[in-house]
MDAnalysis code that builds the backbone (N, CA, C; Angstrom):
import MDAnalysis as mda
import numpy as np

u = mda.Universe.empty(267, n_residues=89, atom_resindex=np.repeat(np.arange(89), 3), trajectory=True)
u.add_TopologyAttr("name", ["N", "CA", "C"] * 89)
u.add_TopologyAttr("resid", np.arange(1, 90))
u.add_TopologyAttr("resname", ["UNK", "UNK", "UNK", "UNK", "UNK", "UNK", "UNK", "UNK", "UNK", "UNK", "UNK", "UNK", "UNK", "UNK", "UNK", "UNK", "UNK", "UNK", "UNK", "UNK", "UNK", "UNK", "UNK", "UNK", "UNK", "UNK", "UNK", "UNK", "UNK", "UNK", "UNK", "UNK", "UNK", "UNK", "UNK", "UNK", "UNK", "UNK", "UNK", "UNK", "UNK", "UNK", "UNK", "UNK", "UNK", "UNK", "UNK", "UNK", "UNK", "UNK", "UNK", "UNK", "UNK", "UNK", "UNK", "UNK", "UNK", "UNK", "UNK", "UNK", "UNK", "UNK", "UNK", "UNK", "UNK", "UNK", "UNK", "UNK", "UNK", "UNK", "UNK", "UNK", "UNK", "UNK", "UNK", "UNK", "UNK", "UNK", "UNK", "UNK", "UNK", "UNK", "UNK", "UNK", "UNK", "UNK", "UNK", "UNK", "UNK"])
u.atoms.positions = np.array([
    [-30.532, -12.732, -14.389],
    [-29.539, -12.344, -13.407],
    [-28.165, -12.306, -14.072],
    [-27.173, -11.212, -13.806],
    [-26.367, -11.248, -14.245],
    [-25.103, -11.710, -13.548],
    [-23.971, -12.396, -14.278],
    [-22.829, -13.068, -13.394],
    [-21.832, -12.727, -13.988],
    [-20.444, -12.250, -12.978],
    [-19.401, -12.128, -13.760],
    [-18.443, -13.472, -12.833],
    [-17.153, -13.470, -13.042],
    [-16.218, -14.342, -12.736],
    [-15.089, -13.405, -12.394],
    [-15.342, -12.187, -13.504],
    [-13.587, -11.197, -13.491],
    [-13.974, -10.016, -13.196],
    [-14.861, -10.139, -12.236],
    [-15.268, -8.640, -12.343],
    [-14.380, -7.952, -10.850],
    [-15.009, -8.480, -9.466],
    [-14.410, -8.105, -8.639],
    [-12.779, -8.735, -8.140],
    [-12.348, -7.953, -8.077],
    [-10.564, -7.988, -7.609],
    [-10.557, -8.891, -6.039],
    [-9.681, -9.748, -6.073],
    [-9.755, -10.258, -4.263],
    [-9.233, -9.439, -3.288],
    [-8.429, -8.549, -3.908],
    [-7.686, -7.580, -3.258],
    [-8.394, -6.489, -2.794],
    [-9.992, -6.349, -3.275],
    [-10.649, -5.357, -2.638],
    [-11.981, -5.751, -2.038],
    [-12.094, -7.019, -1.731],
    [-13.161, -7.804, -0.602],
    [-13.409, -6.677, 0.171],
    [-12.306, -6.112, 0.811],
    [-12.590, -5.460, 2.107],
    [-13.439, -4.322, 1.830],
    [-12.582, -3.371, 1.079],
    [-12.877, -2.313, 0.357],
    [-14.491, -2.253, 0.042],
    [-14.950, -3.427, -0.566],
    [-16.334, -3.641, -1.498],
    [-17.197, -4.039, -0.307],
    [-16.513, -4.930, 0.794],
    [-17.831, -5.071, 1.947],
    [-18.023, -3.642, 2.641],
    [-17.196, -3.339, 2.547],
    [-17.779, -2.172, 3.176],
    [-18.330, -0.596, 2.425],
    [-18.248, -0.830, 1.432],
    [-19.075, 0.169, 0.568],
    [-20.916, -0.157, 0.781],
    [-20.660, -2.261, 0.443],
    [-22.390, -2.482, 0.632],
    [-22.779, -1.944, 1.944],
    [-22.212, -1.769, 3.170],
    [-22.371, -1.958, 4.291],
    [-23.186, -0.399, 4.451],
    [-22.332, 0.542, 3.635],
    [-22.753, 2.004, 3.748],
    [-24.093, 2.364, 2.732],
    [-24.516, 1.275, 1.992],
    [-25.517, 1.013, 1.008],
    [-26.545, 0.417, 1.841],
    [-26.586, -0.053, 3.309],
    [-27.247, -0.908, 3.765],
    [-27.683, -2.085, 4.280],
    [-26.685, -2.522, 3.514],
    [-26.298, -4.404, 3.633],
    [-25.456, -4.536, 5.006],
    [-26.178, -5.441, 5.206],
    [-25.431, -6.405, 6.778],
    [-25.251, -7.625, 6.441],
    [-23.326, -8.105, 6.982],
    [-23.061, -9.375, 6.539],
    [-23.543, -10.374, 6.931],
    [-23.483, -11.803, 6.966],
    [-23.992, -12.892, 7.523],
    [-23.373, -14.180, 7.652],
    [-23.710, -14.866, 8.277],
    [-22.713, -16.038, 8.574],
    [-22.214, -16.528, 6.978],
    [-21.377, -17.111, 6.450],
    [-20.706, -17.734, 5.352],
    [-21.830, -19.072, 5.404],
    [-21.791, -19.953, 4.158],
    [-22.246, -21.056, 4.370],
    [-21.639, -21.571, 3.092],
    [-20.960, -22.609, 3.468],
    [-20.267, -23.495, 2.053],
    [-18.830, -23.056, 2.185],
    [-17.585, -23.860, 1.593],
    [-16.259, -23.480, 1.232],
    [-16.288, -22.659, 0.466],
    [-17.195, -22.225, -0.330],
    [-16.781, -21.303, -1.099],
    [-17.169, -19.258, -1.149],
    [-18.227, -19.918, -0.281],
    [-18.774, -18.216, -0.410],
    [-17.394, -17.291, 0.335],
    [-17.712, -16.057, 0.533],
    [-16.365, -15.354, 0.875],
    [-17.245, -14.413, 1.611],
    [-18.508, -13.723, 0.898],
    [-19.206, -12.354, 1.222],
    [-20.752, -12.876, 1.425],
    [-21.077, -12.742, 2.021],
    [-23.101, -12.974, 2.682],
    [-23.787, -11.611, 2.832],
    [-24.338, -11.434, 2.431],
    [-24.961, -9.931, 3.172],
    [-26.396, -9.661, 2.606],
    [-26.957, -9.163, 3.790],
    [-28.893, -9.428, 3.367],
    [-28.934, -7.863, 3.446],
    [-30.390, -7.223, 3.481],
    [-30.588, -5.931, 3.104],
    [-32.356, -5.886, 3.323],
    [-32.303, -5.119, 4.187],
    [-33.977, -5.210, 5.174],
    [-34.806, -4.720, 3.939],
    [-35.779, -5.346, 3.177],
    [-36.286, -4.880, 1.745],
    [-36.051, -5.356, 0.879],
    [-34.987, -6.673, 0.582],
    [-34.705, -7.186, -0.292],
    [-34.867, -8.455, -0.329],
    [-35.335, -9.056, -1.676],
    [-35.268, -10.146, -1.570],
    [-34.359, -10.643, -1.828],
    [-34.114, -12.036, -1.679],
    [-32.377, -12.564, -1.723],
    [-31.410, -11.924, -1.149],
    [-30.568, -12.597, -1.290],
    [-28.561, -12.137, -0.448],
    [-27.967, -11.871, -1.663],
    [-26.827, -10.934, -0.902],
    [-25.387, -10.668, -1.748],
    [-24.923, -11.831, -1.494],
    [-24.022, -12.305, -2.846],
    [-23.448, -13.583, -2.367],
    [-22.240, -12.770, -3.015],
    [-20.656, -13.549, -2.695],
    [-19.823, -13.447, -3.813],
    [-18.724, -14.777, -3.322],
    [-18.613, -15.285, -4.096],
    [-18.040, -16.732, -4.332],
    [-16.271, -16.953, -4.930],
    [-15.829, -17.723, -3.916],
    [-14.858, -17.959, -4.647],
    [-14.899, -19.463, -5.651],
    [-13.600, -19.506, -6.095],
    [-13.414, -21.002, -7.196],
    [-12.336, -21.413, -7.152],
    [-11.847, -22.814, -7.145],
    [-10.497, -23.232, -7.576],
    [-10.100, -22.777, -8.176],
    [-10.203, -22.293, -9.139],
    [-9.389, -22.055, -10.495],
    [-9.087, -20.275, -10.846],
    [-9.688, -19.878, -9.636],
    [-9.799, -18.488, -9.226],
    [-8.338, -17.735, -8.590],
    [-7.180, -16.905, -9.691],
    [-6.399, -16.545, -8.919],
    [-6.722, -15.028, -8.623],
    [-7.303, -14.306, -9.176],
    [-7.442, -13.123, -9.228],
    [-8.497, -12.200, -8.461],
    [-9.541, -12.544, -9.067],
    [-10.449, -12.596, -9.073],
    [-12.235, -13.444, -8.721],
    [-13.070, -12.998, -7.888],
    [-14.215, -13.383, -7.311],
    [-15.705, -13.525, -8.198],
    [-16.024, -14.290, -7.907],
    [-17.601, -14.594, -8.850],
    [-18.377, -13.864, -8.268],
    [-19.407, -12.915, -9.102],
    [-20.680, -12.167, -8.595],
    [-21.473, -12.989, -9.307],
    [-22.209, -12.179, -8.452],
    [-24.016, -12.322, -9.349],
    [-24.889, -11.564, -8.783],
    [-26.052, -11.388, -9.185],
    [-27.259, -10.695, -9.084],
    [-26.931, -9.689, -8.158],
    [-27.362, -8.774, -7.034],
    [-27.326, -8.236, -6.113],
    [-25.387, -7.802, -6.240],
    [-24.704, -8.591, -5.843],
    [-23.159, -8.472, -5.397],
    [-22.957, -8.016, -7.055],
    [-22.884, -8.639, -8.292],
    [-22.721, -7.645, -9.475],
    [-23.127, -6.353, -9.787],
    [-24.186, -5.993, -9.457],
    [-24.787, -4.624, -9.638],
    [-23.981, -3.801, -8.611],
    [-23.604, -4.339, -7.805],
    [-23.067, -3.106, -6.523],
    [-21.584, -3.640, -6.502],
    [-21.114, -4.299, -7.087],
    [-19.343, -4.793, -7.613],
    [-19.466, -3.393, -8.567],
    [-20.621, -3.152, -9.651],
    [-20.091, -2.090, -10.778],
    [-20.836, -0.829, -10.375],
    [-21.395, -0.569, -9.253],
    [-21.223, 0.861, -8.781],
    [-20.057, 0.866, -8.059],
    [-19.484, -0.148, -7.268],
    [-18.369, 0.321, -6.256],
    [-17.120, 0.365, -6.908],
    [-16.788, -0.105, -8.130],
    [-15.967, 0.671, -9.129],
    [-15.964, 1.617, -9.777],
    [-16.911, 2.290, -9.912],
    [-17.455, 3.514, -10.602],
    [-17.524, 4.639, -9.814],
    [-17.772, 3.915, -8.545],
    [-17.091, 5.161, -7.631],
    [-15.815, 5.187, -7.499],
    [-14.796, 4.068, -7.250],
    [-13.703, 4.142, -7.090],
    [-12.998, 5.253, -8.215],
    [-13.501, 5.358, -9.264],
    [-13.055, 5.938, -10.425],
    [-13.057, 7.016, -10.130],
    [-14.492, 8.108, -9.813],
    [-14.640, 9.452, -9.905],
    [-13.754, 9.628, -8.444],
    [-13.538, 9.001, -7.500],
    [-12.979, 9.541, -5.933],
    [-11.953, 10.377, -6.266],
    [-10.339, 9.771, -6.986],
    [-9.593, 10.594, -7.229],
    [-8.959, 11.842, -7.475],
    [-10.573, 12.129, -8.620],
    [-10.427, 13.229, -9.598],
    [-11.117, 13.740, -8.419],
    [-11.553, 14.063, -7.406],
    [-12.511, 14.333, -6.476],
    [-11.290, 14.896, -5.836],
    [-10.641, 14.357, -4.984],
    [-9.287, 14.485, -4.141],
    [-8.715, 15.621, -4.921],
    [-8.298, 15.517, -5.998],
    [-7.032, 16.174, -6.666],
    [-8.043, 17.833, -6.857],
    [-9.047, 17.733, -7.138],
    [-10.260, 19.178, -7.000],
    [-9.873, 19.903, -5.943],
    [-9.933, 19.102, -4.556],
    [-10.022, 19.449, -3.295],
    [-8.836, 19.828, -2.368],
    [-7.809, 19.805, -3.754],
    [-6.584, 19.860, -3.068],
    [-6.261, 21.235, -3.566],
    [-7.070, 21.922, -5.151],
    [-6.613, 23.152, -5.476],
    [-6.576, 24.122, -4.921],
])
């Protein structure tokens, strides 16, 4: 399983729950001080988790599930732009 620490921005929680949401994922109650994001997915095993930390100013902890779809939902963020600026010629 893979984990980052610096991967997702806190500033785009919102942004990123709701990309999974259009992927399928439905959120779920929090459990612990630290989680931030819950979200299950009818077919899957395990939850999205994404976690915060003390020592955390920036940035949110992934893992498994919430990492893989933290680095598509930047990868889309990327191509959207150049998308816009096409659509404007």
């Amino acid at each position: 399983m893979s984990r980052s620490r610096n991967l997702l921005a806190k500033n785009h929680l919102g942004d990123f729950q709701g990309y999974c949401e259009t992927k399928g994922w439905h959120p779920q109650e929090l459990k612990g001080d630290f989680e931030v994001l819950r979200m299950t997915k009818k077919g899957e095993t395990g939850v999205l988790l994404v976690h915060d930390r003390l020592d955390a100013t920036v940035h949110y902890t992934t893992g498994g599930h919430a990492y893989n779809l933290a680095r598509e939902f930047y990868k889309s963020r990327k191509v959207a732009p150049i998308d816009r600026v096409l659509s404007e010629l």
